[in-house]
Backbone as numpy.savetxt, mean C-alpha at the origin, in Angstrom:
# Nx Ny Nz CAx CAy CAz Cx Cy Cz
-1.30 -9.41 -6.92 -0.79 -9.50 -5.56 -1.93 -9.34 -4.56
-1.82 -9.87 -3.17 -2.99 -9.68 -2.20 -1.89 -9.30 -0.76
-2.82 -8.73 -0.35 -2.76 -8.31 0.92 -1.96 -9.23 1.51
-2.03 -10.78 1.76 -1.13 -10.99 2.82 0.47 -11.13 2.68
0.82 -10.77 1.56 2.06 -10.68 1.30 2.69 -8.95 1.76
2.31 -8.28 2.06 2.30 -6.66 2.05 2.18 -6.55 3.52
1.03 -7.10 4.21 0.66 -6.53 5.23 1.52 -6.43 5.90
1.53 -6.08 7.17 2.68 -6.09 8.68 1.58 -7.11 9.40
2.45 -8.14 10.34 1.49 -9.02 11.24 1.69 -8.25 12.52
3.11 -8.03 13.04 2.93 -7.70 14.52 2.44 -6.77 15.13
1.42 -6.65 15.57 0.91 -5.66 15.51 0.61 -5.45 17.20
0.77 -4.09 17.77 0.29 -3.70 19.16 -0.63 -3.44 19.14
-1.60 -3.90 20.43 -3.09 -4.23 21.01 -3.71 -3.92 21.63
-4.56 -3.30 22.40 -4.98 -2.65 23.11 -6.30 -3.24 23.46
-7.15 -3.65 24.92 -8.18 -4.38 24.71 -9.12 -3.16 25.38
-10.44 -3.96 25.27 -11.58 -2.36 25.19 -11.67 -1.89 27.12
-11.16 -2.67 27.78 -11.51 -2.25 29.23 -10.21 -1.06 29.77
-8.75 -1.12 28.97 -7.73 -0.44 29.23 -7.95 0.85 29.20
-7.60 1.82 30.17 -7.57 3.20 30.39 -6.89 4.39 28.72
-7.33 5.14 28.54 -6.65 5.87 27.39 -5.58 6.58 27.70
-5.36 6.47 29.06 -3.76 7.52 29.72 -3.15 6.01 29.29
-3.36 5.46 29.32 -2.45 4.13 29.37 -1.86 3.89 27.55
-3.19 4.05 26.93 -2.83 3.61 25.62 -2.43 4.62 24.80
-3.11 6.13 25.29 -1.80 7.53 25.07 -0.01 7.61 25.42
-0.07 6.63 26.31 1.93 6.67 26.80 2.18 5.78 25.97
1.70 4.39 24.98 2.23 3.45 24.78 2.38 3.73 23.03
1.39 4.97 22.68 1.40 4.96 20.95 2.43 6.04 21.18
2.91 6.91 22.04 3.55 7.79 22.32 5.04 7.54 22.07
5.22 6.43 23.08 6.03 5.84 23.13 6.67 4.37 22.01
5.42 4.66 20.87 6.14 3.21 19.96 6.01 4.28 19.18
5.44 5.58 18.99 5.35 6.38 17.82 4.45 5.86 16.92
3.22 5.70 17.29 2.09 4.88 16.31 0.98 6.13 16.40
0.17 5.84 15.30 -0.70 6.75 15.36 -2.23 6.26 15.38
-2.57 4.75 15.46 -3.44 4.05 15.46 -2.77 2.93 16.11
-4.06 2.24 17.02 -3.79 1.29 17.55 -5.46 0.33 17.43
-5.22 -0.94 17.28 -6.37 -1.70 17.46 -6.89 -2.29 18.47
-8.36 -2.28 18.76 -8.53 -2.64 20.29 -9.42 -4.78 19.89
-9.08 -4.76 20.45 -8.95 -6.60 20.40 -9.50 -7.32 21.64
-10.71 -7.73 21.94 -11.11 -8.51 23.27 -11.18 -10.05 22.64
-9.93 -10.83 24.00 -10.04 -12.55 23.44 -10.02 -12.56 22.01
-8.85 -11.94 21.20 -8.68 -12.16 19.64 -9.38 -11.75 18.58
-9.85 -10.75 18.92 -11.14 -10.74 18.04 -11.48 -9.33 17.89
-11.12 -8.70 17.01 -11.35 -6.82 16.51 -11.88 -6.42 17.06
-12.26 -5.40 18.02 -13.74 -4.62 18.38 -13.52 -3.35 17.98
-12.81 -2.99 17.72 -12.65 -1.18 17.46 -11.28 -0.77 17.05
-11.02 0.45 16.69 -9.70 1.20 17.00 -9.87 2.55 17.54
-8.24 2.88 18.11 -8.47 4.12 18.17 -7.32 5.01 17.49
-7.61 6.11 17.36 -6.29 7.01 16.60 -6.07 8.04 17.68
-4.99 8.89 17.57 -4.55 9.87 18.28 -5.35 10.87 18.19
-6.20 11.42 17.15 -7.29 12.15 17.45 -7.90 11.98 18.18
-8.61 10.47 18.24 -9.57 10.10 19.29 -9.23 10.50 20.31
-7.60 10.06 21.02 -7.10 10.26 22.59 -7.20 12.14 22.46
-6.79 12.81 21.62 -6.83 14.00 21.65 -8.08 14.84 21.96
-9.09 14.30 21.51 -10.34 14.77 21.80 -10.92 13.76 23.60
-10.58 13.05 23.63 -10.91 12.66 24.85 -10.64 12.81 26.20
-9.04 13.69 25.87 -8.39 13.66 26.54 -8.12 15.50 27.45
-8.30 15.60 28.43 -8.13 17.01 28.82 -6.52 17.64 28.71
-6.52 19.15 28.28 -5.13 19.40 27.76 -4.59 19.83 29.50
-3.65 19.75 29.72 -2.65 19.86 30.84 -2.25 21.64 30.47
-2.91 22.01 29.63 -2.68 23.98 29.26 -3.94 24.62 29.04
-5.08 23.58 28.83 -6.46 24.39 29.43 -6.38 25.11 30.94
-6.51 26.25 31.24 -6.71 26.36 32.53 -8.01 25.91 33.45
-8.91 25.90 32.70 -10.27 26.07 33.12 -10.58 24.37 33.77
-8.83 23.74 33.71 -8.96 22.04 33.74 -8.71 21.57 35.34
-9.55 21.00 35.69 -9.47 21.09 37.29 -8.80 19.89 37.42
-8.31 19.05 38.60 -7.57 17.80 39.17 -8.91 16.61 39.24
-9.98 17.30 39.05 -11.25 16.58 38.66 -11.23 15.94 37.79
-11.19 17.06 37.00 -11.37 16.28 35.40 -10.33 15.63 35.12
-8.82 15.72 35.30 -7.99 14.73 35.09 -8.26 14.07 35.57
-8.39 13.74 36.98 -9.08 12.38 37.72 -10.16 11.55 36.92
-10.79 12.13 36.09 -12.12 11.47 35.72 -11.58 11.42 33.88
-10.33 11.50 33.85 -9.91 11.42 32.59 -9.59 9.89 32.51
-8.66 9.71 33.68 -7.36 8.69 33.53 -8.83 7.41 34.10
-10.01 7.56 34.19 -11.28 6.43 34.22 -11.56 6.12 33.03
-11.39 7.18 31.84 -11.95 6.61 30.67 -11.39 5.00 30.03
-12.14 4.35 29.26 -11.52 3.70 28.59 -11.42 3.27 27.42
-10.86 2.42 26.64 -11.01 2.67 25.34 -12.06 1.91 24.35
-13.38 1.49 24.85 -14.38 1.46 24.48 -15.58 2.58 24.56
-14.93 3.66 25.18 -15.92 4.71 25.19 -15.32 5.44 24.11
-14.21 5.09 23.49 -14.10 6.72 22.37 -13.70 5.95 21.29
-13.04 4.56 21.39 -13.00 3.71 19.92 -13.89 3.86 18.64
-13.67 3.67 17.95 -14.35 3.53 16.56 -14.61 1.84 16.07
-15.82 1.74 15.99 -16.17 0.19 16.18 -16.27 -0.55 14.73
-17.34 0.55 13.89 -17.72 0.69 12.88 -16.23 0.52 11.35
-16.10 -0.76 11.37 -14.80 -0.31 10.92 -14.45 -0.93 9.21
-13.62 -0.07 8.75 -13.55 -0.85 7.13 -12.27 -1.86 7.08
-12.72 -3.21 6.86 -11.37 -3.72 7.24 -11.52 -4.90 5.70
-10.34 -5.48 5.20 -10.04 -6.17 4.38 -9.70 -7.63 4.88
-9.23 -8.63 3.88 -8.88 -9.91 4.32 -7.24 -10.63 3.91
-6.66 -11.19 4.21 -5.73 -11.39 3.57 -5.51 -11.72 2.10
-6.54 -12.25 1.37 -6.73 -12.31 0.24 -7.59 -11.58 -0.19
-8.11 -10.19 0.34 -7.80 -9.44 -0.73 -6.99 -8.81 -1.69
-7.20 -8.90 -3.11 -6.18 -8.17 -4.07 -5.73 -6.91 -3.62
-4.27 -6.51 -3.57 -4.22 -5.10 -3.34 -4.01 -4.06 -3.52
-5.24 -4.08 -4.88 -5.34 -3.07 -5.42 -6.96 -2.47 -5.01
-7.54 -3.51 -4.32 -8.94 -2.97 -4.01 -8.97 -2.76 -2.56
-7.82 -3.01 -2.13 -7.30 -2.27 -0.67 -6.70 -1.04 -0.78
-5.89 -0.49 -1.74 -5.42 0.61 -1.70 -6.94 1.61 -2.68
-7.51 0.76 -3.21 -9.21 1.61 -3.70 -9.77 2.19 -2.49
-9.72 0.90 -1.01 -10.77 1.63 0.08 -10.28 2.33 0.32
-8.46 2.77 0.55 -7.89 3.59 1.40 -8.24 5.12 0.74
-8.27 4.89 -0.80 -8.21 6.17 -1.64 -9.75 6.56 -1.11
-11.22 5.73 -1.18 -11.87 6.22 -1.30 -12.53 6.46 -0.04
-11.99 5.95 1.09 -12.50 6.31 2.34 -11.49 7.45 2.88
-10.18 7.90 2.08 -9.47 8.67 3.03 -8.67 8.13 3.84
-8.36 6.59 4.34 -7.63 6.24 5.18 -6.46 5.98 4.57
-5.55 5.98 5.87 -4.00 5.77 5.97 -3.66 4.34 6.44
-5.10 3.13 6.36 -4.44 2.05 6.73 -5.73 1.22 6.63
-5.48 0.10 6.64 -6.72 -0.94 6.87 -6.52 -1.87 7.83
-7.07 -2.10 8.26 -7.06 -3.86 9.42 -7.48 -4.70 8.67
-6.34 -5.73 8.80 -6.51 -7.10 7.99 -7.20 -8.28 9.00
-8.39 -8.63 8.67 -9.26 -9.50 9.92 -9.37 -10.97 8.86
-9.25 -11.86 10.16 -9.77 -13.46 9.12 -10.62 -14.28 10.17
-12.09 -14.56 9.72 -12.46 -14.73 10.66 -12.82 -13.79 11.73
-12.83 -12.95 11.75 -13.22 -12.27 12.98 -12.06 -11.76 13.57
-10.86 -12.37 13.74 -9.48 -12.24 14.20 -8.91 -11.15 13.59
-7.90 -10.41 14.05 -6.86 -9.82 13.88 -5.65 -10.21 13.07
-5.40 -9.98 11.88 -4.40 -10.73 11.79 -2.71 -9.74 10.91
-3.75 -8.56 10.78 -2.32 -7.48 10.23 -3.25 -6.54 9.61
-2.04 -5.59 9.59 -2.81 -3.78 9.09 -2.26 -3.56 7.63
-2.52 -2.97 7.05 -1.69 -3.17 5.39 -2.23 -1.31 5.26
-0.61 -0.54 5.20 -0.60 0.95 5.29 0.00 1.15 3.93
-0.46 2.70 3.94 0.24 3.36 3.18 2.11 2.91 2.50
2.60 2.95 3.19 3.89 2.66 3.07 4.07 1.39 2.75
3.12 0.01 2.82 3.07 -1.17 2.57 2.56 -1.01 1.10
1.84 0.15 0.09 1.50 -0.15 -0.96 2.43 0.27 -1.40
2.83 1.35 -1.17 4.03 2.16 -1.96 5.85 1.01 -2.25
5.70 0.19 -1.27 6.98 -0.98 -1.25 6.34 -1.56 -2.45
5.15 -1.88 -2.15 4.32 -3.11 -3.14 4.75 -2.80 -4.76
4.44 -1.22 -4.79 4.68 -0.55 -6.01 5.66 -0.35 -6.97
6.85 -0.25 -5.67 8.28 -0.38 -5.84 8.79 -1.55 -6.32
8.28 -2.54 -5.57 8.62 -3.84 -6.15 8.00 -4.72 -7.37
7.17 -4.07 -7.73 6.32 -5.04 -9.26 6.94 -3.82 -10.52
7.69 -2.25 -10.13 8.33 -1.66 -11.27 9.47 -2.26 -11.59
10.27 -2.95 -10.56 11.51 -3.53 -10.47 12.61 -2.48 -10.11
12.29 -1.40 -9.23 12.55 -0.02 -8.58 14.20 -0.61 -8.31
14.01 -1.35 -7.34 15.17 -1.80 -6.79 16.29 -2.30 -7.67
16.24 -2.57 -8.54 17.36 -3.59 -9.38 17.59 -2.76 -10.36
18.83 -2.83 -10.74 19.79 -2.32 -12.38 18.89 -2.74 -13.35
18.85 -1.49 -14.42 18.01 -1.89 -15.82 17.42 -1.48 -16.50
16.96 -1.75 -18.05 16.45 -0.32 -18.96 14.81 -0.54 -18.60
14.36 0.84 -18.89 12.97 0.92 -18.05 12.47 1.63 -19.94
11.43 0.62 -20.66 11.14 0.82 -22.02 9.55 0.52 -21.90
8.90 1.85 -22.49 7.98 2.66 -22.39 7.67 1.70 -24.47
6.56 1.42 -24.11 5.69 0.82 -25.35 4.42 1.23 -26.10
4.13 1.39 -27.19 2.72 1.76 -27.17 2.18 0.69 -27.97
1.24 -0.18 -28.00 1.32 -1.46 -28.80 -0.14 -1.23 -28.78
-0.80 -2.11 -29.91 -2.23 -2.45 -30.29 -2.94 -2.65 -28.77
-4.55 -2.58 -29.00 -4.81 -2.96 -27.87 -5.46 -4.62 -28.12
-4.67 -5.04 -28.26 -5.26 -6.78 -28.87 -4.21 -7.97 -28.11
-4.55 -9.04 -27.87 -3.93 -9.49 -27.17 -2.97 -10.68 -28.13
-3.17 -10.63 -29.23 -1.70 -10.77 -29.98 -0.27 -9.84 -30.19
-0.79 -8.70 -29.92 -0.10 -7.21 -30.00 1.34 -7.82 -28.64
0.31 -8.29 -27.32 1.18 -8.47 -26.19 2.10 -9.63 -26.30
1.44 -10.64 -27.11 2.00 -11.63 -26.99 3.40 -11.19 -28.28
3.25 -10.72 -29.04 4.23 -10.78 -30.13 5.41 -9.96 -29.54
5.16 -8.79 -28.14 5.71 -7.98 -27.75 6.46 -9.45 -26.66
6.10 -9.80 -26.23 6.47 -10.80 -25.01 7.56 -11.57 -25.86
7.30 -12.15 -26.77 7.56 -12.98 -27.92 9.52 -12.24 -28.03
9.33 -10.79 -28.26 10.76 -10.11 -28.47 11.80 -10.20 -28.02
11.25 -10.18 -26.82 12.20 -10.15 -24.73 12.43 -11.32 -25.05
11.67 -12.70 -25.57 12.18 -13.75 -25.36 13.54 -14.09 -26.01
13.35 -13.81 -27.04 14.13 -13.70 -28.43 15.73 -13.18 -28.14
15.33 -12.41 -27.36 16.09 -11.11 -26.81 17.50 -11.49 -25.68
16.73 -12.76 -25.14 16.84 -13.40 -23.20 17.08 -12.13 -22.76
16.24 -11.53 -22.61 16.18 -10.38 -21.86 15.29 -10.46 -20.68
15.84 -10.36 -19.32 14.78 -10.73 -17.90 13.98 -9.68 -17.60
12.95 -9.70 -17.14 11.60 -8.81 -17.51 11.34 -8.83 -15.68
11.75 -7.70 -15.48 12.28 -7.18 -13.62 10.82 -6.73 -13.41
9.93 -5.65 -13.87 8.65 -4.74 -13.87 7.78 -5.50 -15.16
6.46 -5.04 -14.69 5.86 -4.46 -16.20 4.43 -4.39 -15.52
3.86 -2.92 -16.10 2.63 -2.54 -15.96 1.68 -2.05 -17.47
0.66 -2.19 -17.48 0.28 -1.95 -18.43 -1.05 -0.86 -18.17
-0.97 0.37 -19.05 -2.30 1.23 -18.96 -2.87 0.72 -20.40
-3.74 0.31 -20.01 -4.91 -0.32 -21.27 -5.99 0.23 -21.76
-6.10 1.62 -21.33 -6.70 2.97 -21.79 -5.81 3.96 -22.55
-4.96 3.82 -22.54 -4.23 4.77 -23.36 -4.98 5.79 -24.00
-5.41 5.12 -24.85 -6.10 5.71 -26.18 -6.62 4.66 -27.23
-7.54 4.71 -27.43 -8.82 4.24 -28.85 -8.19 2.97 -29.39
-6.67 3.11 -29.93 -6.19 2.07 -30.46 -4.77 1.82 -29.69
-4.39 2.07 -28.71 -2.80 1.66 -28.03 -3.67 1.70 -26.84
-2.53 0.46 -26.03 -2.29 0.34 -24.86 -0.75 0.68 -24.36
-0.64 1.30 -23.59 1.11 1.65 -22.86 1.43 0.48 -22.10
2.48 0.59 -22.37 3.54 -0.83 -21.72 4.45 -0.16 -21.03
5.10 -0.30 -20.08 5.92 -0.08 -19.63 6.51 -1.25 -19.10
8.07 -1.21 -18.74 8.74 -3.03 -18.58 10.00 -2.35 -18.11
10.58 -2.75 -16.67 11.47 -3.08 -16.39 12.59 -4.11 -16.68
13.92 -4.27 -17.81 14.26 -5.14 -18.57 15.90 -5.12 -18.16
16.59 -6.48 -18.22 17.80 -6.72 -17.28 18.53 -7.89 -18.56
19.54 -7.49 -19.21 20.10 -8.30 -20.36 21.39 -7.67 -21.35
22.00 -8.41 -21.76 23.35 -7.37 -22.30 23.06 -7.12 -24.22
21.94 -7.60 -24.15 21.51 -7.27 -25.82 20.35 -6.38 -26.02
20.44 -5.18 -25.35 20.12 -4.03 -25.83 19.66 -3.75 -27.05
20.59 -3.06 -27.40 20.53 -2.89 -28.84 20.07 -3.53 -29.60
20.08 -5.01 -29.65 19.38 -5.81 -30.34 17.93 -6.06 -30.00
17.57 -5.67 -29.11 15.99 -5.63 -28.29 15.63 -4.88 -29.01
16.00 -3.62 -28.97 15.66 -2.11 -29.49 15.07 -2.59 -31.06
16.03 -3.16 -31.94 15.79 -2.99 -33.53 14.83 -4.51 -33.40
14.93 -4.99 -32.67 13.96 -6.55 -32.48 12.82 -5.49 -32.45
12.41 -4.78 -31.60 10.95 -3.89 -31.31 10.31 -3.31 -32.57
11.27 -2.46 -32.72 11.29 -1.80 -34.15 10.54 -2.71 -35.46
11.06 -3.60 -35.44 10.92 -4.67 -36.39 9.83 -5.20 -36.61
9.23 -5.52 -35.24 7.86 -6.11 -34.66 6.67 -5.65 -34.72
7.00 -3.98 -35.26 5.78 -2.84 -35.48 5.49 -2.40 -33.86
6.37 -2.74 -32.97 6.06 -2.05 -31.61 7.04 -0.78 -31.37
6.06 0.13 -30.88 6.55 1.68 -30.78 6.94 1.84 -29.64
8.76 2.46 -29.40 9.26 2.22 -28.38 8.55 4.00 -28.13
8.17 3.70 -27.22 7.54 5.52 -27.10 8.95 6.21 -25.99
9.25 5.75 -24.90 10.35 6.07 -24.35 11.45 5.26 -23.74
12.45 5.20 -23.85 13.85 4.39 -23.68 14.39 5.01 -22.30
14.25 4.62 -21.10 15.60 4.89 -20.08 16.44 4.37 -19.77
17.75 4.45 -19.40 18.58 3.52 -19.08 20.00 4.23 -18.51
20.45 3.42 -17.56 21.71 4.56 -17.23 21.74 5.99 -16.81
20.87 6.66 -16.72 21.00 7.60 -16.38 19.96 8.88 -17.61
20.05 8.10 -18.71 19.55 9.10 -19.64 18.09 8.33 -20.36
17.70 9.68 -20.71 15.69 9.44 -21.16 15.95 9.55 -22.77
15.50 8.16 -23.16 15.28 8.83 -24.91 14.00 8.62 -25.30
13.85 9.42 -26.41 12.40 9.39 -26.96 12.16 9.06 -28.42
């Protein structure tokens, strides 16, 4: 899967000459916690609510004169933006988008093409992503595999489900397991169960765990 299927496009804008009292009422008011700053289409920075927080004088400092608010509501949001920025493409895979987020710490990326703006791909956009390739959403037995690590092993396993007409909703594979297995896991949607089960069995594939309905077997 890549990024532009995940991302969000519509995204609110902010350009670098706009005041930060201005773009403090508007993330306030959409409940955002980042906003991107954009001159004539084209990325130049962001800012986050930290940023406005640190830029911004508190209204419970006392020591805060009608000055310094005055000389607050001048700033703008090229003086405290973040320019320097890690951003992805729509075709990136997104799994090496949710890598930068892990390994930079962020809660989001900007999706740029060309130079342009074209969507943010968050936290909550991988976690759907995640949801949807287990087959989270839909009725069905969720069967835990431990099979060779050879790629006849998969195919003879694939080979079963067929056998089976059993519809194949998920499937992820950890291919480290261990020395000689890879784990399977498969989201599976079909009224021959049972016959899947002793089909597996049969095949020399080790059902390591069975869910379904409500109950875990092992």
């Amino acid at each position: 899967m890549f990024v532009k299927l995940w991302m969000t496009s519509n995204l609110l804008t902010v350009n670098s000459s706009q005041p930060i009292v201005e773009i403090e009422q508007m993330m306030r008011a959409h409940r955002i916690r980042r906003v991107p700053v954009v001159d004539e289409g084209r990325l130049v920075g962001i800012i986050s609510r930290e940023d406005l927080f640190r830029a911004m004088p508190s209204i419970f400092d006392p020591s805060i004169t009608a000055e310094h608010l005055e000389q607050a509501g001048r700033i703008t949001a090229a003086t405290i933006m973040t320019s320097s920025l890690v951003t992805v493409e729509p075709t990136t895979p997104l799994e090496q988008a949710a890598l930068l987020m892990r390994t930079h710490k962020f809660g989001s990326l900007l999706v740029v093409q060309n130079g342009h703006l074209v969507g943010i791909i968050t936290e909550t956009n991988i976690f759907d992503a995640f949801l949807e390739v287990l087959g989270t959403k839909k009725d069905g037995a969720r069967i835990e595999l431990k099979i060779d690590r050879t790629p006849s092993a998969f195919y003879a396993m694939m080979q079963v489900f067929k056998k089976c007409a059993m519809t194949v909703l998920g499937i992820t594979v950890f291919s480290d397991f261990s020395d000689e297995h890879q784990l399977v896991t498969l989201k599976v949607q079909g009224k021959n169960m049972d016959r899947l089960i002793d089909s597996l069995w049969e095949a020399g594939l080790q059902i390591n765990r069975l869910h379904t309905e409500g109950k875990e077997q092992e």
